[in-house]
Structures are given as structure tokens and as C-alpha cells.
C-alpha positions in Angstrom: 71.0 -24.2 107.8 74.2 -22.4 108.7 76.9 -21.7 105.7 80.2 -20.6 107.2 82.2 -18.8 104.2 85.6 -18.0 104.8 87.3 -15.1 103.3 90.6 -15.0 101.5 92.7 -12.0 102.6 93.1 -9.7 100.4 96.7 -8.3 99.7 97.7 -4.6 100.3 100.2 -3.2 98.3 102.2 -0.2 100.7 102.8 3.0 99.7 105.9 3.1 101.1 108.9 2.6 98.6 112.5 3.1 98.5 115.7 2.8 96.0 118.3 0.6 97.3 121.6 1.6 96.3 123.5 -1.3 96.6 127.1 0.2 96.2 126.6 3.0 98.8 125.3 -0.3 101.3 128.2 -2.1 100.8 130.9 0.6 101.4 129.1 1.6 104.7 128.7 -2.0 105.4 132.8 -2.0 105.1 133.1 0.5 107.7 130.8 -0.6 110.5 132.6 1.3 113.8 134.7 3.6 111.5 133.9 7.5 112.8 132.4 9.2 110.1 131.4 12.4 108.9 127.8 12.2 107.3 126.3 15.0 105.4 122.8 15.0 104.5 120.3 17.0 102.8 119.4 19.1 105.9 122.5 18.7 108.6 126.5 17.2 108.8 126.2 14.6 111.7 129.5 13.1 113.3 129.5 10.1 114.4 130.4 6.2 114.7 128.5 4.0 112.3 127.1 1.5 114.4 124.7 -0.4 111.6 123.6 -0.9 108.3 120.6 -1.0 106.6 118.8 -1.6 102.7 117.2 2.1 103.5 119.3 3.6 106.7 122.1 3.7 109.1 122.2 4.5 112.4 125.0 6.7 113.7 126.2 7.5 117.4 126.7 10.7 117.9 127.5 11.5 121.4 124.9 10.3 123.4 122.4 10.2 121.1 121.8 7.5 117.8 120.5 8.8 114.5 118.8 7.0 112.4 119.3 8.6 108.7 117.4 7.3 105.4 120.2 6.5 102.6 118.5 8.3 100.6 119.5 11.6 102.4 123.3 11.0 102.5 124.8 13.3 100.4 128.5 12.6 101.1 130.5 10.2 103.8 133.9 11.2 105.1 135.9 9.1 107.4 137.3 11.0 110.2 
């Protein structure tokens, strides 16, 4: 006699967390294509904001897009 039990998955909590800041989302948010200055915890990046995100932006910079966690942004200047 065959029994076929079927297993439940089990849920997986991430470690991954972050702090939304909804204030500092919605002023980027306002200025999606502005040029900006961005100064983060490690570097000043100048760029176009090209998009928006709970946790990051990403920012054109000459050729080349960055993608920088919210959580890093120390200041925002437009240019």
C-alpha cells in the first residue's frame, strides 16, 4: 500500500531588511529627470535621476547608471 504525503512549504523569513523613508521617496519621486548632485556615504555622484525605488535610485551618470541604496544618500542637490 502506497501513502503519498504531501508537504506544506515551509515559510522563510529573509534576512534582508530595509527602512523605507517615505518622505525622502517622494521628493526623489518629484524629480524623476531633474540632474542632481548625490552624495553618499562613500562618493558625490552627478547625474540624471532616471528612477525611483522603496530602497534605491538609479542615476545616469555619463555613460554609466548607478544604482545607490537610500539608505546611503546623505544629501541631494539639484544642479
Amino acid at each position: 500500500m502506497n501513502s503519498y504525503h504531501q508537504q506544506q512549504p515551509q515559510s522563510v523569513e529573509s534576512p534582508y531588511r530595509t527602512l523605507v523613508e517615505p518622505c525622502v521617496v517622494n521628493r526623489l519621486q518629484s524629480v524623476v529627470g531633474a540632474q542632481l548632485v548625490i552624495e553618499t556615504t562613500k562618493d558625490t555622484i552627478r547625474g540624471k535621476l532616471l528612477e525611483v525605488q522603496p530602497d534605491h535610485i538609479a542615476l545616469q551618470a555619463g555613460d554609466s547608471t548607478f544604482f545607490v541604496r537610500i539608505q546611503q544618500i546623505v544629501t541631494i542637490m539639484p544642479l
